[in-house]
Every structure is written in structure tokens, then in C-alpha cells.
N, C-alpha and C positions, 0 to 999 in steps of 0.2 A: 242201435247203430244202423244204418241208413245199408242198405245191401252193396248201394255203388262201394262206400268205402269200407265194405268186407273184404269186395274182393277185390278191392284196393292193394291189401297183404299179398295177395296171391300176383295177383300181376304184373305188380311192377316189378316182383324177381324175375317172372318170364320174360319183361319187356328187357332186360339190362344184359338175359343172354341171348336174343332174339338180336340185338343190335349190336353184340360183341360179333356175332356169328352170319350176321347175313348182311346185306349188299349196301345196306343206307347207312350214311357218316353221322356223327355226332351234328356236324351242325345243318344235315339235310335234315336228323330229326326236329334239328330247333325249329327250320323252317317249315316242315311239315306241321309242326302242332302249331300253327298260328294264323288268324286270319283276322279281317278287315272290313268294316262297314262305314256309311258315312252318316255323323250327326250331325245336327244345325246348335252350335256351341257346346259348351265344357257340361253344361251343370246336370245336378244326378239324373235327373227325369229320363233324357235323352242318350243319357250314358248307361242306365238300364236298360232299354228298348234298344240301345248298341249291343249289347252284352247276349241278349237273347237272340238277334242276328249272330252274333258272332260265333254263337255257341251251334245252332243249325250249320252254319259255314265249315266251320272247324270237325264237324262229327263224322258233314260228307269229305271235306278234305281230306282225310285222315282216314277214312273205310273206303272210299269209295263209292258209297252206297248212297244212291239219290234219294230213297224211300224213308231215310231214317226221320226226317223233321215231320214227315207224317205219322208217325207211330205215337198212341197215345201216349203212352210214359214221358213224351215230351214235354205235355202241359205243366207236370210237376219240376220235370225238370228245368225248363225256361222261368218260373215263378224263382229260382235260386241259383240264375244263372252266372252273375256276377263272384259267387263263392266257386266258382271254375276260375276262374282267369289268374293266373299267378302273374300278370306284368299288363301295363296297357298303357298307352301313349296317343297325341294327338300330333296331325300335322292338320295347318292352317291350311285348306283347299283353294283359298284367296292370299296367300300370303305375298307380300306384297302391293299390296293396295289397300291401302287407307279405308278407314272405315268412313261411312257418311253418314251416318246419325247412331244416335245411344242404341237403336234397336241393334242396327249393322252389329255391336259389341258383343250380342247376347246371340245372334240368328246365324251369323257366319256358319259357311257348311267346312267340317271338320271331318278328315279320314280318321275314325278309332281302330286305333291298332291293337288286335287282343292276342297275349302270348298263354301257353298251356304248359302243366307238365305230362308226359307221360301217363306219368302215374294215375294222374286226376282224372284224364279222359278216355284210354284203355278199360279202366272199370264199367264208365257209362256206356261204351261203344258194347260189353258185355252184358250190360244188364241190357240193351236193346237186340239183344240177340245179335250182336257183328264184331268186328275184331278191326284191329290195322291192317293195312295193306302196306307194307313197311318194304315191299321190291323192288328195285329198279325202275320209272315207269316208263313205257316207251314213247320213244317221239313218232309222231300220227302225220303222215303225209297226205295231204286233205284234196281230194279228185273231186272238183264239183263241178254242174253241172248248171248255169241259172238260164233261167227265160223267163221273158217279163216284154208278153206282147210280142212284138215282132223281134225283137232283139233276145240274143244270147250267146251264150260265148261259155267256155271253160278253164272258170278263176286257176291262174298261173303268176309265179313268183314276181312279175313284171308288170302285168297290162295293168294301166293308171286304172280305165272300169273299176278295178277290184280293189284299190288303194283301203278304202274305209272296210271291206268284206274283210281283208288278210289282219286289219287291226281289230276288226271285231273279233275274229277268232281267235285271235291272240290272247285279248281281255276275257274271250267266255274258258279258256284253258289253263291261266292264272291262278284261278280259287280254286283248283284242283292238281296243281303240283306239276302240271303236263304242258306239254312242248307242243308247237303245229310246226309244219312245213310245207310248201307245196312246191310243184313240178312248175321246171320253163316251161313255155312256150315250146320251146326245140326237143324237149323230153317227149312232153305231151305227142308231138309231129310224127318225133321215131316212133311214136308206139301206138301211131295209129289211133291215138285216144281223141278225138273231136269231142264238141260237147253231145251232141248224140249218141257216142259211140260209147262214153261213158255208163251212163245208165245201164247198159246189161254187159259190161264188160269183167268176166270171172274175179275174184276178190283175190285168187291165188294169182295172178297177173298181175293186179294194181299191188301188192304184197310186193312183187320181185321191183317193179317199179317204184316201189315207193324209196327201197334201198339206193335205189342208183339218184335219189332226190335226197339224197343223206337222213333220210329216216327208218325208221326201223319196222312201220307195217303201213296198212291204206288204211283211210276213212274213207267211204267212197259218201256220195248226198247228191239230190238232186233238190234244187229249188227254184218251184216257180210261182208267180203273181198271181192271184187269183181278186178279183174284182169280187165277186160274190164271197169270197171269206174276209175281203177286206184287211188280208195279208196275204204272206207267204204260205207256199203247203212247200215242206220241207220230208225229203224221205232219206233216211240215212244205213248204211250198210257195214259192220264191220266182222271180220274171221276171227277166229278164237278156236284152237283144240280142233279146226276140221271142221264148223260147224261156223253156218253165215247168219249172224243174228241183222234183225232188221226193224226198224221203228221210224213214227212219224211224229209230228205236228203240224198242225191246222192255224189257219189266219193269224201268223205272230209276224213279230218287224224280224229282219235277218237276225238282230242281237239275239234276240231270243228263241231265233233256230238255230244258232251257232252253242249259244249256252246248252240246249235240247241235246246237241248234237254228243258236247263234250262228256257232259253227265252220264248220258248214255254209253258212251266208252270206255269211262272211268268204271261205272257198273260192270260191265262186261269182263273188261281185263281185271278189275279187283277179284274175281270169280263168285259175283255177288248176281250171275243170272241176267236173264231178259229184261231190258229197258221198259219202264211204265208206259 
């Protein structure tokens, strides 16, 4: 027998009083153990190579832990990933619009929706050496900072600028169970926070701030354009236990600093350590 479903037996008693007794509802769990990738039509090919995203997605959703889809044991476990998934469903990406040729039928891009139990992926999260992070998680009030050339400014709940940034962040904090928020413009003023001002302003400050932004701690980030990386350099700040953890990325589109950003937070507060 397979060691994940040894300790199968054992965990899923822990999970049933672990969720009788601590802070996440029945149906936050359902939501927690579930996640989402996109295929081009129904048929199995595409539907396994969903299954294997899904199952990366679903391991960091649920741990926290960004590192895990890199750990070898993965290889074995993505080769049988489909015998995870207790439920799964499609929504049409295109629905509403006619198809225009026999291909359009077979190629349409499909959201796969992959549900879990408990039981099933607790064990896997064990045999990779990680656990759930089954607490409360908090909402992150996001203090940034961009320059790009002679322009910049400091993304706040309002400014049209940041329309596509606030939705980006939104979508990169989604696959990981977590909330953003950011400060007015009029917050920001009171508190003296300009976009320069940003960057080296104490984490225990953007902390008290972040509360009066109805969230519950700071991200702090700085991002700016770099010609010669041919993206963004993106640097991010967040507190934990008295102690200011800090990480970057190099030449990515915002999407992909904002996801950097999230993962890396989710690490931190899962108590799963320093961001890669």
C-alpha cells in the first residue's frame, strides 16, 4: 500500500478534529481543497495535463507552501494525479458564442474545476513533508510603490492608473484562499506615505495602517521598469512574529510580480519560512 494512503488512516482523524476545533467552516474547507486550471476542450488528454496543474495548485493552496510542486516526489505523484480529484467540472470560457468550424468544437478553452477530500490530500501534503494551514488567513493591505520612467505614483483604491494592477492582484491572491486591499489616496496623505516614502517606511506603521484600510496586516512592494531586464524588478516586504521577511523578482509582466508577491506571503504566514 502506497505510504500517502497509510497515512491516510491516521489523518484524516486529525483533520475531522482539527476542523471541529479550529477557526475554518465546513464549507471554507470545501473551498480550500479546490482549485482550477484552464483546458482547450473536454477530452482525456487535456483533462490529465489539467489534473496535474490542478493538483500543484491545490497542494500550494492548501499548505501554503510555494516550494512544494518543486519537490521530487512530485514526478510520481503528477503521473496519478487524476486518482486525487473526488469531483470535477467544466465551464465553457467562450460560452455564448457559437462555434465556427468542427475544430472551434474540440479546441474551445475550458476552466477545469478540480474538487478534493481532506483526506486524499492531507496525506500527500505529509508525505512531502507539509501539513494544512487550515487558520484564518488574513486580508493583506497592499502599499506599492511603481516607477516606470519618469512616471510613478502609489497604487491606491481609486487612481484609474492602477485599474488593471488592483485586478491583477486580485487574481494573483485567488488560487491561494486570500484577500487584498489597498489604501485611499486620503489614507496614504494622512500618513505621509507618497510613493517614495514608501519604500523605507517601518512595516510596524504600514501594519497600523493597514488596519484603518480594513485589513488586517501590510504588504509593502516596490515596482519598477527596467529596460535592460525587459520587465519589472519587483521587491516585496512583509512582518511575521517581529521579524521583516523580504524577497524579489526580476524582469516579469506585473501579473507575475503580483502572483511572486502573493505566494510569497502565503509562505510566510503559513509558517512555512523565507520566500524562494
Amino acid at each position: 500500500m502506497p505510504q500517502f494512503l497509510r497515512l491516510a488512516l491516521v489523518l484524516g482523524g486529525l483533520l475531522a478534529i482539527c476542523v471541529a476545533n479550529g477557526p475554518a467552516r465546513a464549507a471554507d474547507i470545501e473551498d480550500l481543497y479546490s482549485s482550477q486550471t484552464i483546458v482547450n476542450g473536454k477530452y482525456e488528454k487535456n483533462r490529465q495535463a489539467g489534473f496535474k496543474r490542478c493538483l500543484d495548485a491545490v497542494l500550494v493552496r492548501v499548505s501554503g507552501d510555494q516550494r512544494l510542486p518543486a519537490k521530487p516526489e512530485m514526478v510520481a505523484l503528477r503521473d496519478k494525479a487524476g486518482s486525487f480529484v473526488a469531483s470535477f467540472g467544466y465551464r465553457d470560457r467562450m460560452e455564448g458564442i457559437p462555434n465556427h468550424d468542427d475544430q472551434g468544437t474540440y479546441d474551445r478553452p475550458h476552466n477545469l474545476y478540480c474538487h478534493y477530500k481532506p483526506a486524499t490530500i492531507d496525506p500527500v501534503l505529509a508525505l512531502l513533508g507539509s501539513r494544512p494551514w487550515l487558520t484564518e488567513r488574513p486580508r493583506l493591505a497592499v502599499f506599492l510603490a511603481t516607477e516606470r520612467g519618469t512616471r510613478h505614483f502609489a497604487l491606491d483604491a481609486n487612481d484609474e492608473r492602477g485599474v488593471l494592477m488592483r485586478e491583477s492582484f486580485g487574481n494573483a491572491a485567488a488560487p491561494l484562499a486570500m484577500q487584498v486591499a489597498f489604501p485611499t489616496a486620503a489614507l496614504l496623505s494622512q500618513a505621509g506615505l507618497a510613493d517614495q516614502a514608501l519604500r523605507n517606511t517601518e512595516m510596524t506603521k504600514l501594519d497600523t495602517i493597514a488596519k484603518k484600510a480594513g485589513a488586517d496586516q501590510a504588504l509593502s512592494g516596490s515596482l519598477v521598469w527596467s529596460d535592460k531586464e525587459l520587465g519589472w524588478i519587483a521587491d516585496w516586504r512583509l512582518a511575521m512574529a517581529g521579524k521583516t521577511y523580504m524577497w524579489h523578482v526580476r524582469g516579469v509582466s506585473f501579473d507575475e510580480a503580483f502572483r511572486v508577491a502573493m505566494r510569497g506571503a502565503a509562505q510566510i504566514l503559513s509558517g512555512n519560512g523565507q520566500p524562494k
